[in-house]
C-alpha positions in Angstrom: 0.0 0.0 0.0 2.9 2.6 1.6 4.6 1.3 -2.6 1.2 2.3 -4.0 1.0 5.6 -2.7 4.5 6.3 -3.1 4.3 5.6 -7.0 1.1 7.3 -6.9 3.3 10.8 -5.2 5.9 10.0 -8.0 3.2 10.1 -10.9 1.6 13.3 -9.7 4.7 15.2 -8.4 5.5 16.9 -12.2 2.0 18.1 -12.4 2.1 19.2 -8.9 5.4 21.3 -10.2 3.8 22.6 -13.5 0.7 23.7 -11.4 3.2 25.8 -9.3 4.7 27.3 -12.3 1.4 28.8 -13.9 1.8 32.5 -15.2 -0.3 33.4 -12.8 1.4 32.2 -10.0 5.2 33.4 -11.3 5.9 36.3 -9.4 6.1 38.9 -11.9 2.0 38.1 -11.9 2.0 39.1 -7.3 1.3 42.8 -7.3 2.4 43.0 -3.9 6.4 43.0 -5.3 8.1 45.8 -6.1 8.0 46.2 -9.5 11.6 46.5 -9.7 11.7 42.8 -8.6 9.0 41.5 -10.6 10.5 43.0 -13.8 13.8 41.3 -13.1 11.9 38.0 -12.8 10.2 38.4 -16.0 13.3 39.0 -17.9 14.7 35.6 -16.3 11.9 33.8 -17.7 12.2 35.5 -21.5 14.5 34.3 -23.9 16.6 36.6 -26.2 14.4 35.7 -29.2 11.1 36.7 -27.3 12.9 40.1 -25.6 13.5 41.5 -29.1 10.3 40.4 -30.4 8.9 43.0 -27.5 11.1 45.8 -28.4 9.3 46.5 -31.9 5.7 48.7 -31.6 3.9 45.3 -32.7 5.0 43.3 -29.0 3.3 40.1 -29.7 2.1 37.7 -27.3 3.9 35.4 -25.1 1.8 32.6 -24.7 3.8 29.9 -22.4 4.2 33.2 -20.0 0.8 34.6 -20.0 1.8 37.6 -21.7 -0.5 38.9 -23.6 0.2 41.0 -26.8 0.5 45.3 -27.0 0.6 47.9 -29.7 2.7 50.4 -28.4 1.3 52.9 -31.1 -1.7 54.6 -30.1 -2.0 58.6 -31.4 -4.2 61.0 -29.0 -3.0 64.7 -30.7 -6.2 66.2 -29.7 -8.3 63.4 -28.8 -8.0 59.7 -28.7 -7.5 58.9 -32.7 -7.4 56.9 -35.3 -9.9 54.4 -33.6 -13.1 52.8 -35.0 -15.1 53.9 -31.8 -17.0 57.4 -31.3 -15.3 59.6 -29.3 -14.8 63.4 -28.5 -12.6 65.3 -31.0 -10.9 68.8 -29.7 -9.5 71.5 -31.5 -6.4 70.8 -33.1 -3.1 71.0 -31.0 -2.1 74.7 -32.3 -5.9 75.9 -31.8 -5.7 74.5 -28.2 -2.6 76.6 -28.2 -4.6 79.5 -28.8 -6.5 79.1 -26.0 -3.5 80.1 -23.6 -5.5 77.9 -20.9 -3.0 75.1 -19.0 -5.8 74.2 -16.8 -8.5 73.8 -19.8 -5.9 71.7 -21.4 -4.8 69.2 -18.4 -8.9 68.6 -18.2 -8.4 67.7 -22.1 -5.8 65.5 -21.6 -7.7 63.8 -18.7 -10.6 63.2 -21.0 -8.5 61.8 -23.9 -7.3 59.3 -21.5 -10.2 58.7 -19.8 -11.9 57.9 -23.5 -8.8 56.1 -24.0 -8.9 53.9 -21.0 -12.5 52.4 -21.4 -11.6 51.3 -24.8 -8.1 49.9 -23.6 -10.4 48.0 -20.4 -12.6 46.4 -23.2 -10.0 45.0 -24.4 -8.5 43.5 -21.9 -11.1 42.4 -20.5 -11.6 40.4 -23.7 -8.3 39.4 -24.2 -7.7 41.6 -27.4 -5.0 44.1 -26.4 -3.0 43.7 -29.6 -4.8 45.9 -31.7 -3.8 49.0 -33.0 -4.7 52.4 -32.3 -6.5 50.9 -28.8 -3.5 50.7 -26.6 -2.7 53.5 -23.7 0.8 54.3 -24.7 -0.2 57.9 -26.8 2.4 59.2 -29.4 1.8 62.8 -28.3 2.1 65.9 -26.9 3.9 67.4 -30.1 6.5 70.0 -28.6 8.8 70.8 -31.6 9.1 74.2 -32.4 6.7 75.8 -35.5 9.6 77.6 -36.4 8.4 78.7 -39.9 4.7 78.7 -40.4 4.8 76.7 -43.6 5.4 73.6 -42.1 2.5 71.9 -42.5 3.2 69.5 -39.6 3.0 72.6 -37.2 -0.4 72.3 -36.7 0.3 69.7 -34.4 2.5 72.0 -32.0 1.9 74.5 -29.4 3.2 77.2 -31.9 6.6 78.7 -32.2 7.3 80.0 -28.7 9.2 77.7 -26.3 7.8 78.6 -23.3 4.3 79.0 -24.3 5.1 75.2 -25.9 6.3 74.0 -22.6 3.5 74.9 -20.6 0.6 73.6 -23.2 2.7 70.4 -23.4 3.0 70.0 -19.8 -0.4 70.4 -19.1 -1.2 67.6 -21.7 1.3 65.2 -20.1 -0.5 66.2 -16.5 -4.0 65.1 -18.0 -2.5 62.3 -20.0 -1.1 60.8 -17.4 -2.9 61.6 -14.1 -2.0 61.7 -10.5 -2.0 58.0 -9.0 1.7 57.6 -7.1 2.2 54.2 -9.1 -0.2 53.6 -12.0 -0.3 56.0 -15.2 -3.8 56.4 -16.5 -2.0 56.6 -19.8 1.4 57.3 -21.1 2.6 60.6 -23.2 5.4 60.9 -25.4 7.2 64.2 -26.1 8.2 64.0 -29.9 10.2 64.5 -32.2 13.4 65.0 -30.4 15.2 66.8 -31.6 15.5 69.8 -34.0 12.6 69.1 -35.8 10.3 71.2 -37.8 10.2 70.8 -41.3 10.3 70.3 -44.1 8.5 67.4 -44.7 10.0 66.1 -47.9 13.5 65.5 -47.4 13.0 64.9 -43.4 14.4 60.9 -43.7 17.6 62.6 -44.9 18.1 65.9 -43.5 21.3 67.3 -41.3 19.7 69.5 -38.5 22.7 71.9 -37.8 22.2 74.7 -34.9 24.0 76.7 -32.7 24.4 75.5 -28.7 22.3 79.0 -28.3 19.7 77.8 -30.6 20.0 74.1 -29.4 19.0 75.6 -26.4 17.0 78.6 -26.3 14.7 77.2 -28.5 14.7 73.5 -29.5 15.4 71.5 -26.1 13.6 74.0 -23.7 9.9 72.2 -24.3 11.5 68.9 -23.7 13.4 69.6 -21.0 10.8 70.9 -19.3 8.2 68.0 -20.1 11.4 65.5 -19.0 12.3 67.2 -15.7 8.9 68.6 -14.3 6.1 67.1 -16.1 7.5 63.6 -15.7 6.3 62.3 -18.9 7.2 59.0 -19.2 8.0 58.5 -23.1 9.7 60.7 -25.8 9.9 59.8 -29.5 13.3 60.5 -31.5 12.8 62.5 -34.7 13.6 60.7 -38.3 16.3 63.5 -39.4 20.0 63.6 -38.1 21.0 66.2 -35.9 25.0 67.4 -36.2 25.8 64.5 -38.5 23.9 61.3 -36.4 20.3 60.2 -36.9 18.4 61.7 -33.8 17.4 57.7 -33.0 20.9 57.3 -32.5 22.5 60.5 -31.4 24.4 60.1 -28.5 24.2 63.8 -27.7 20.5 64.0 -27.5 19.8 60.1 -26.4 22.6 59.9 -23.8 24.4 62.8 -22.6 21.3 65.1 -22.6 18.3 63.4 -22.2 19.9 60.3 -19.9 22.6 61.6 -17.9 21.8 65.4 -17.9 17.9 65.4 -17.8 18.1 61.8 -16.0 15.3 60.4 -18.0 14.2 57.0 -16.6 11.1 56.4 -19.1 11.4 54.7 -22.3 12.4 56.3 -25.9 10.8 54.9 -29.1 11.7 56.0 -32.8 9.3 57.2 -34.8 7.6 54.6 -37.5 10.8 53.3 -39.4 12.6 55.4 -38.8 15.6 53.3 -37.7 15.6 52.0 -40.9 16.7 55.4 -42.6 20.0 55.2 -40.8 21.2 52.7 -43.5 19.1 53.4 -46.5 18.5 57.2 -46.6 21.0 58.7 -44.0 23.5 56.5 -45.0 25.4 56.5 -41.9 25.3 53.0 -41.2 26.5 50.0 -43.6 23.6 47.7 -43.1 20.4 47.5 -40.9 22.2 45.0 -38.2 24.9 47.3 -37.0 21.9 50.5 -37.5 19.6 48.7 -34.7 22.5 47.9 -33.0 24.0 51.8 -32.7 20.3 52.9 -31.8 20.2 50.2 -29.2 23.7 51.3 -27.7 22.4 55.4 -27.3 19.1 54.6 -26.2 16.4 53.9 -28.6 14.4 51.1 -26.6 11.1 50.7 -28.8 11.2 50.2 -32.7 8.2 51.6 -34.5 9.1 49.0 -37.3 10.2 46.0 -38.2 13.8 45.9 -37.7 14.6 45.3 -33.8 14.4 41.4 -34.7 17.9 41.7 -35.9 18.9 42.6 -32.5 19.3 38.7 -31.6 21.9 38.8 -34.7 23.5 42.3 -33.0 24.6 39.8 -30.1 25.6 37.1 -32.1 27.8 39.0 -33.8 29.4 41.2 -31.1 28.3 44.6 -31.7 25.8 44.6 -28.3 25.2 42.5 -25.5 21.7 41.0 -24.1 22.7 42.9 -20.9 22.1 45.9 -22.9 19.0 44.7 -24.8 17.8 43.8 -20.7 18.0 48.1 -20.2 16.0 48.7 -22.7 13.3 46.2 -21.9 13.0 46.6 -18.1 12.1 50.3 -19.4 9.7 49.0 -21.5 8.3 46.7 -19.0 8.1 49.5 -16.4 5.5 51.1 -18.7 3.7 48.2 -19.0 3.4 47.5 -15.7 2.1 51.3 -14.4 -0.3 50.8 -17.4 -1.6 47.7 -15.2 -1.2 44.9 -17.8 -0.6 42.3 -15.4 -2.7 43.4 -12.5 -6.1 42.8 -11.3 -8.3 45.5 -11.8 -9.0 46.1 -8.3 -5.5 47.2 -7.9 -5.7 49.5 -10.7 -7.6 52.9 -9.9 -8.8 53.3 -13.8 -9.7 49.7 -14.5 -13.2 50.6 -13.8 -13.3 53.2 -16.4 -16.5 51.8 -19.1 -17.5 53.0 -22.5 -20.3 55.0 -20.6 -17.8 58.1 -20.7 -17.4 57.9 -24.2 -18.6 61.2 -25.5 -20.5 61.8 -22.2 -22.0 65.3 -22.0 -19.0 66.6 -19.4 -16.5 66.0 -22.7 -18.9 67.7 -25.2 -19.0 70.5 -23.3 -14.9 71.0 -22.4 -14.6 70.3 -26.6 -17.3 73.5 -27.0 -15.6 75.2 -24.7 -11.9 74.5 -26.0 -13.2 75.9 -29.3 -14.6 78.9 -28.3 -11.4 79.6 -26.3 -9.3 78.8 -29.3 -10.9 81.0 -31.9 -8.7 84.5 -32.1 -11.0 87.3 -33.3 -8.1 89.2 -35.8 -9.7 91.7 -37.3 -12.8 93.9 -36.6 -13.7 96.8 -38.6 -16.1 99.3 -37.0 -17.2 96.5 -34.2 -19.4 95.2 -36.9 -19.3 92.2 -34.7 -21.6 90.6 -33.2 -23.7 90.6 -34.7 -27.5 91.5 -33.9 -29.6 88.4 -34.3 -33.1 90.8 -34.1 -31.6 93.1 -37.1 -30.6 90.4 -38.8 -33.2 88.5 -41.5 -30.7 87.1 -44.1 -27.1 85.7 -44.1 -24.8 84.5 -47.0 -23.3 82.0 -46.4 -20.4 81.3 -48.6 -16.9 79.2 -48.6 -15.4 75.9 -48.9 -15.4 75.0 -45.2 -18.7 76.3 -44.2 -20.0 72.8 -44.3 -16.9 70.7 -44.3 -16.9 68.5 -41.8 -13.6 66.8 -42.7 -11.3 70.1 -41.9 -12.5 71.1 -39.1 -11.0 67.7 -37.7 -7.6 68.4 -38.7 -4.9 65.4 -38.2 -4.7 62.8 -36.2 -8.4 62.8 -35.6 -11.0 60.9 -34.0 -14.5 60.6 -35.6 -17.1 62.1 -33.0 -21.0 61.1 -33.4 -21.7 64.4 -34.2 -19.7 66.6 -36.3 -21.0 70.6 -36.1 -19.7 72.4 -39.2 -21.1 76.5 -39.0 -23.8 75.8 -41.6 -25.1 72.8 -39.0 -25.1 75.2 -35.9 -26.7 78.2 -38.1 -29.6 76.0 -39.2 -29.4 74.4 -36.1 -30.2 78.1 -34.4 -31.9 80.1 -36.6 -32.9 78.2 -39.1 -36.9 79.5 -38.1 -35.6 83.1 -37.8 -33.2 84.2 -40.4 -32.4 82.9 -44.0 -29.6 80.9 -44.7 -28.3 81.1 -48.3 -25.5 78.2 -48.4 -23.4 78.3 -51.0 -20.2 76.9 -51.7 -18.9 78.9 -53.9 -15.4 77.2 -54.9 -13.5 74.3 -53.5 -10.2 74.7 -51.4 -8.0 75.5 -54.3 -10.3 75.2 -57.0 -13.2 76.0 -58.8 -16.2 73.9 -58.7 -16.8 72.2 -61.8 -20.3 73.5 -63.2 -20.7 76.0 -60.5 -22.0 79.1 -60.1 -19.6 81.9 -61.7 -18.7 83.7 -59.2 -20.6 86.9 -60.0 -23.5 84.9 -60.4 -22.4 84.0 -56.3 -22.0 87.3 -55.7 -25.6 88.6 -56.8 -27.1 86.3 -55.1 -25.2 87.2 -52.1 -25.8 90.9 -52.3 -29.5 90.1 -51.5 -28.3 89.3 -47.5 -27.9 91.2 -44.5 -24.2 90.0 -44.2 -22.1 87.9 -46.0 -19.8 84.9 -43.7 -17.4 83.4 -45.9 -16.0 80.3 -44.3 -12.2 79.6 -45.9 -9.0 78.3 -45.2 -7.0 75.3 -46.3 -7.3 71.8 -45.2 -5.2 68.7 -43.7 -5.5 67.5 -47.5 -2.9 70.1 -48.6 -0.9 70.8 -45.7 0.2 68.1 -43.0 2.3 65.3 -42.3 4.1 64.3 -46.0 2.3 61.0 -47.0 -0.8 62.1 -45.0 -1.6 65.0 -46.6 -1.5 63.4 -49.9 -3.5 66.4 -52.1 -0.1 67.8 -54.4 0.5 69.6 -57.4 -1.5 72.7 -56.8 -0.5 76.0 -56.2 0.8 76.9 -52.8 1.5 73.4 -51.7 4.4 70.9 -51.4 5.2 67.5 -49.7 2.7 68.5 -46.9 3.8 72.4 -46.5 3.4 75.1 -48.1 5.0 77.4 -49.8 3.3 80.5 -49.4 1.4 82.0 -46.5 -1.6 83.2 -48.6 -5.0 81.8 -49.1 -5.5 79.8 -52.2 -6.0 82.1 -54.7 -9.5 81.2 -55.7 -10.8 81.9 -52.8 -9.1 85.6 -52.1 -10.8 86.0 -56.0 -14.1 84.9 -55.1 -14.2 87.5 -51.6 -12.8 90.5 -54.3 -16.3 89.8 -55.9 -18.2 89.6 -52.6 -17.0 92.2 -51.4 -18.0 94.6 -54.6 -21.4 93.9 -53.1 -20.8 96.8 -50.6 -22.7 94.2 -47.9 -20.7 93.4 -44.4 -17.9 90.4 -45.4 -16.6 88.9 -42.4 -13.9 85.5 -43.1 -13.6 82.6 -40.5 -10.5 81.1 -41.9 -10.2 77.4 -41.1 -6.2 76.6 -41.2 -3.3 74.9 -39.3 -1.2 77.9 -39.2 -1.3 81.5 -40.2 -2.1 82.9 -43.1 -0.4 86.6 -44.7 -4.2 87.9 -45.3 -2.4 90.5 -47.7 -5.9 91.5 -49.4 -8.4 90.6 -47.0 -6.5 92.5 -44.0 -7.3 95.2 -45.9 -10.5 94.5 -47.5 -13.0 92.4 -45.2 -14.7 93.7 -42.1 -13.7 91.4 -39.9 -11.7 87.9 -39.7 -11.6 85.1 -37.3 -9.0 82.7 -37.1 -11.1 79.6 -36.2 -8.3 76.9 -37.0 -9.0 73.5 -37.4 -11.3 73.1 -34.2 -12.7 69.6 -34.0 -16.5 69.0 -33.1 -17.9 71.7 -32.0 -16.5 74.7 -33.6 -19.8 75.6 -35.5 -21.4 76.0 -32.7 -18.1 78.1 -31.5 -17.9 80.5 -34.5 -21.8 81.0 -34.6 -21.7 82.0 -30.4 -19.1 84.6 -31.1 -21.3 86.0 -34.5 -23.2 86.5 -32.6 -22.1 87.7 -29.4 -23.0 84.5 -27.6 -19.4 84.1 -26.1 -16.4 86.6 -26.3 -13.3 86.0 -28.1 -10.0 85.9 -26.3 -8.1 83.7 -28.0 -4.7 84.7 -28.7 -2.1 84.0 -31.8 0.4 81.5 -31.2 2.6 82.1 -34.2 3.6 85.1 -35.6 1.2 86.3 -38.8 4.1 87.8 -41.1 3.1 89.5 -44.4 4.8 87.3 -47.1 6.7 83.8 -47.2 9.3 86.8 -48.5 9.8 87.5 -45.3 11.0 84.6 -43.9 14.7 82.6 -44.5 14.9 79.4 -46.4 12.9 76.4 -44.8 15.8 74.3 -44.2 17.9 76.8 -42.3 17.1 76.1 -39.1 19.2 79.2 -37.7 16.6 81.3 -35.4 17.7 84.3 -36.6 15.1 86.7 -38.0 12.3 84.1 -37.3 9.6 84.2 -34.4 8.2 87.1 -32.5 11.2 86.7 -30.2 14.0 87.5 -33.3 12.1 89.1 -36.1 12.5 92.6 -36.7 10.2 93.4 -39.6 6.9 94.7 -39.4 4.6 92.1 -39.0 0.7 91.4 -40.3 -0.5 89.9 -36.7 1.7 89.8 -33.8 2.1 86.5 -32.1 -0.4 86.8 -28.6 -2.1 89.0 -30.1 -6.6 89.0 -30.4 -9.2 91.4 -30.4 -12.6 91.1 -27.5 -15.9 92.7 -27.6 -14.8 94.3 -24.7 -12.1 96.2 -23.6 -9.2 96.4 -20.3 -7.1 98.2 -18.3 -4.0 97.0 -16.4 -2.3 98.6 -13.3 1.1 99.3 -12.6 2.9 96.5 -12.6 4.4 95.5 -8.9 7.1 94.1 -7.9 10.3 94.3 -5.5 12.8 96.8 -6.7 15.5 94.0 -7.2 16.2 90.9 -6.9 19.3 88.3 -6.2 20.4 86.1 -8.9 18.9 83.1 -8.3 15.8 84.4 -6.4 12.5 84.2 -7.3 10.3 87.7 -7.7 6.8 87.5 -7.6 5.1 90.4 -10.1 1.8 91.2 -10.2 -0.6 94.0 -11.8 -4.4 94.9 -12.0 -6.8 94.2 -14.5 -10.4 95.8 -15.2 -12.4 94.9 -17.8 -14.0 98.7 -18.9 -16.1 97.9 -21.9 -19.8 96.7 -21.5 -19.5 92.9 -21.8 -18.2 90.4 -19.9 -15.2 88.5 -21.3 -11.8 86.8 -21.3 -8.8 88.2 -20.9 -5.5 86.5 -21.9 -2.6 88.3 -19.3 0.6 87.8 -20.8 4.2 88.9 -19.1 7.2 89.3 -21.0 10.5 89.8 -20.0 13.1 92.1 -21.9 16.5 92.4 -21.2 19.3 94.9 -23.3 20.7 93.8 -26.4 24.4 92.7 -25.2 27.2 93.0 -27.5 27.8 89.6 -29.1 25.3 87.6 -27.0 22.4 86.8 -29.0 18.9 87.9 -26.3 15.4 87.7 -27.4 13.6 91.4 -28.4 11.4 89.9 -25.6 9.8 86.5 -24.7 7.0 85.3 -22.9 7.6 84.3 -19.5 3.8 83.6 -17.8 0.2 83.9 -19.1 -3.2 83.6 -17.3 -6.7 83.4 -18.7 -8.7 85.2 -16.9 -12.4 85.7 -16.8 -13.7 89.3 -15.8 -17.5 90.6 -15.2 -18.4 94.4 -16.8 -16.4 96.7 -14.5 -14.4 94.3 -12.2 -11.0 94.4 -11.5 -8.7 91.7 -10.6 -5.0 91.3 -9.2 -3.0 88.4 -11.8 0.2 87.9 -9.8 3.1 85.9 -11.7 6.2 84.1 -9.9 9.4 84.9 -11.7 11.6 82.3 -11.3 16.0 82.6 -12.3 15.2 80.5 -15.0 13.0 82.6 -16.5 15.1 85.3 -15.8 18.1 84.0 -17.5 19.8 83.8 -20.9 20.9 81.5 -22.6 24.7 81.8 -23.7 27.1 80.8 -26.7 27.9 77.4 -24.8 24.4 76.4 -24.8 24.5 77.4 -20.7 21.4 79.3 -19.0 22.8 82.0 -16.7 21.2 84.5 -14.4 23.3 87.8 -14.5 23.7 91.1 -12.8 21.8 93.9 -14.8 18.3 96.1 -15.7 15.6 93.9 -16.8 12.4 95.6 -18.4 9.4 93.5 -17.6 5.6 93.9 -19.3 2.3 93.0 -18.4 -0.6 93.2 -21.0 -3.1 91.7 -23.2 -0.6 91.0 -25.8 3.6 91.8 -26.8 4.6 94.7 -25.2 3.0 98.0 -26.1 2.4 100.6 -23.7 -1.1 101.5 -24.9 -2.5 97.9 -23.9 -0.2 97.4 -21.0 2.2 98.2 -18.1 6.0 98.6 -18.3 8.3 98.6 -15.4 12.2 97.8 -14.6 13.8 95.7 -12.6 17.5 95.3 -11.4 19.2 92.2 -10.7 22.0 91.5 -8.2 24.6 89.2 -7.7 27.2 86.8 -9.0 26.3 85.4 -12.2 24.0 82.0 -11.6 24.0 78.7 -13.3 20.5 77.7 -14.1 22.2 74.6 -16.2 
């Protein structure tokens, strides 16, 4: 019996041991470990083929350890995108900028990933978590530079001011990413790093050569701010080369700066193939093997491709180790892990998250409001806006985008359930009260084929009240090259574009409008700005409306009509010609951007008109300060016109032009939306830190130093008539900010 038994204990003892070593007993599965310690005990479990197999975007499952599969590649620009599912679409990144409203933009980003993380919990829950476009790791914020306002890619950015770019950006990681101590509610990714923006047709190729002062009064500022006090947890290397090396495999940007500098501890992925333009377009590699290898080496850790396979070869052949493919992962794996892969969901604060939030009202309502905020009011000739809804009977409607659905989504995009283009939201309003003439006119850069002529158009719009012509361009004609696939037309190359102007068709078709002698107003619908050479002079009023996502009919026919008051401010600089500007691919900051350019300019960047008006205080502050102190400033506002309204406070700092030493005519150093009633007055205090009060130097070096420093408050750049001056003096031995 005792011989029976025993062989019995024998025959059972190796299912006994595989039943101990299920997945979901290993201990990389116990959430009570550190995650240090289970990381390092799911790398002992994975073999060299199956680690590189998780290092590409495409991470596929590994069955025998329960691992189940991820797509790293998941876009949210402004919005979660690309995705089959209805969900809330905001205005595009650079209208967002335009809002000059952090906190409205950290409650975006909280959305976005809130959206996000029902459709992510679906899937897990089903076991489908391979799919594209439905994971939690998001390919944005966008914080390059928009450097030239022809790259059609700059849409995507916070506009061409670095600390105005900082701020926006860390307000999206904030939302993106939330505020649990262990688990990210999703993951951001600061791209493209570095020194990149535009153009788009020779950007698997191009050399990015700067200055150290360049490099680092404008280029690296954003990211070094989103690395070292937003936290964000992923950055994206760009596709060109920067001094010579591909920026996926640059070991001044990947190692010195952004690791041992900056002491970034999250994970760096290339952007899509772009590993493989090391040997094939760069040509600074022999062959694909020794390319993955070099991008391994200075930190590239994901592959948006399909080339980081050839990694097990790399350690066959010498040129790495699987000690340095382990770095990489365990970063990778970190991610994974705060995203709650292998948790239960009662650990995980967000697993609870359902599809119920999906377009819920709260989300509607922040992408109506985003909109509004975003539109900047440029132009407006005698206050002929708004407009009077009771003297009003009749309204020409006329332009491209005045029912195009498509633009008004921009890049990127999601698909919400319901799409408000101005014609929707004017029928939708007054549809009973006032007559709506709708007429297309012309197509984006075209004429309509059998249309109208356009002084038949113009007679027939002659018979309204007012005349609204809805223009601009589209993500068609300028955008990411490949994406914005619409070529050979005037204006347009590879994506950008090559002049700032309107299409000509339609700048033809307002000269016959506006022989009407009826009230032209223009809502232009872009990604960036536009000279308006005829119609600054010409129409009665022009709103830059961007391209602003769901709900910006609704936005544009509020401020018509009085309904909300603009205060949206430029992000870019509005010169008068592409003549202006230097060649595209010299990415010298010289003469570029409101902080270097010295020629008279069509639209100032933070600049935007209100229905109302305001009046600022002396500004306040302590007579000096000791380098590397901070000063707080502060100055009154009161809003002295007869509406309510928005106020965008903006503080600059100016210091003397020094000799040799490239400084800034002035730059932006803290901005407050602000929201004032008919009469009332409010204190908007700022907190200048020695950062902000320093320069950058020929070494690349941010130093505080001794000296006058003229500091502004006001509703837009310096200008005494819509602001307060005052000076301050610095003391002290010269500081070292970095």
């Amino acid at each position: 019996m005792r011989k029976s038994l025993f062989a019995l204990a024998l025959l059972f003892a190796p299912i006994a041991s595989m039943q101990a070593q299920q997945p979901a007993n290993y201990p990389f599965r116990n959430a009570e470990l550190p995650v240090e310690e289970r990381i390092q005990d799911l790398l002992s479990r994975l073999t060299l083929q199956e680690k590189v197999s998780m290092m590409k975007h495409e991470s596929p499952a590994i069955e025998r350890l329960g691992i189940p599969a991820y797509d790293w590649w998941n876009e949210a620009l402004h919005g979660v995108a690309r995705t089959s599912e209805k969900v809330t679409v905001f205005p595009q990144a650079i209208g967002m900028a335009a809002t000059f409203n952090a906190e409205a933009m950290v409650k975006m980003g909280d959305i976005a990933a809130t959206e996000g993380r029902a459709l992510f919990n679906e899937d897990l829950k089903n076991g489908k978590t391979g799919s594209r476009y439905r994971g939690l790791t998001y390919w944005t914020p966008n914080v390059n530079i928009f450097r030239d306002p022809r790259w059609g890619r700059g849409q995507e950015t916070y506009g061409e001011d670095p600390y105005l770019t900082a701020k926006m950006g860390s307000a999206m990681v904030r939302g993106l990413e939330g505020n649990d101590p262990y688990y990210l509610k999703s993951v951001a990714c600061a791209k493209h790093y570095a020194v990149h923006s535009g153009p788009e047709h020779n950007r698997h190729y191009y050399d990015a050569r700067v200055s150290l002062y360049d490099l680092w009064d404008t280029y690296l500022p954003a990211f070094r701010e989103l690395v070292t006090k937003a936290g964000v947890h992923g950055i994206m290397c760009a596709y060109n080369r920067y001094e010579g090396q591909p920026c996926c495999g640059n070991n001044e940007l990947l190692s010195n700066i952004l690791r041992n500098q900056w002491h970034f501890n999250g994970y760096v992925t290339s952007d899509c193939w772009g590993v493989k333009d090391f040997a094939h377009h760069h040509k600074t590699h022999p062959d694909d093997i020794v390319a993955v290898s070099d991008a391994l080496l200075t930190g590239t850790d994901l592959e948006c491709g399909n080339l980081y396979p050839l990694l097990e070869q790399g350690v066959n052949k010498g040129l790495h180790t699987e000690r340095d493919i382990n770095v990489s992962l365990e970063r990778l794996l970190n991610i994974l892990f705060k995203i709650g892969m292998f948790d239960p969901a009662e650990k995980v604060p967000y697993a609870s998250i359902g599809r119920e939030v999906l377009e819920c009202k709260e989300h509607k309502q922040h992408a109506l409001k985003m909109a509004r905020e975003a539109v900047v009011l440029l132009k407006n000739e005698k206050n002929i806006l708004p407009l009077d809804k009771k003297q009003i009977k009749r309204i020409a409607l006329v332009g491209p985008n005045a029912d195009n659905g498509s633009t008004q989504l921009g890049n990127y995009f999601g698909v919400p359930s319901e799409n408000v283009t101005p014609y929707k939201s004017l029928v939708k309003r007054f549809g009973n009260n006032i007559r709506i003439d709708y007429i297309p006119g012309t197509g984006l850069v075209k004429e309509l084929e059998n249309g109208p002529s356009f002084q038949q158009i113009a007679a027939q719009a002659k018979e309204a009240d007012v005349i609204v012509f809805v223009g601009g361009i589209s993500a068609d004609y300028e955008g990411e090259a490949g994406d914005a696939g619409a070529a050979g037309y005037f204006g347009f190359a590879s994506g950008d574009r090559t002049t700032l102007g309107l299409p000509p068709v339609q700048t033809d078709l307002m000269k016959e409008l506006k022989k009407t002698g009826r009230p032209l107003v223009l809502v232009n619908m872009t990604g960036s700005a536009t000279s308006f050479e005829w119609e600054g002079k010409n129409v009665d009023a022009i709103m830059q409306a961007w391209y602003g996502g769901q709900a910006i009919g609704d936005a544009i026919v509020d401020i018509l009509f009085g309904e909300y008051n603009p205060a949206g401010r430029m992000p870019l600089t509005t010169y008068k010609s592409e003549e202006d500007l230097p060649a595209m691919e010299d990415y010298s900051m010289a003469n570029r951007t409101y902080r270097y350019f010295k020629g008279e300019v069509q639209y100032p960047f933070g600049y935007g008109l209100s229905y109302t008006t305001f009046a600022y205080g002396k500004v306040k502050h302590a007579e000096s300060v000791g380098t590397g102190e901070k000063l707080e400033v502060s100055a009154t506002v009161t809003n002295t016109g007869k509406l309510a309204g928005d106020e965008v406070v903006q503080l600059y700092v100016m210091h003397g032009q020094n000799g040799e030493e490239r400084v800034p005519l002035c730059a932006l150093k803290g901005f407050q939306r602000i929201h004032l009633k008919k009469g009332e007055t409010k204190t908007v205090t700022f907190l200048l830190t020695p950062e902000e009060l320093a320069l950058v130097n020929k070494q690349g070096n941010l130093v505080e130093k001794e000296g006058k420093v003229k500091l502004y408050i006001g509703g837009g750049q310096p200008d005494a008539s819509t602001g307060s001056f005052s000076e301050l003096s610095v003391k002290g031995n010269n500081y070292v900010v970095f």
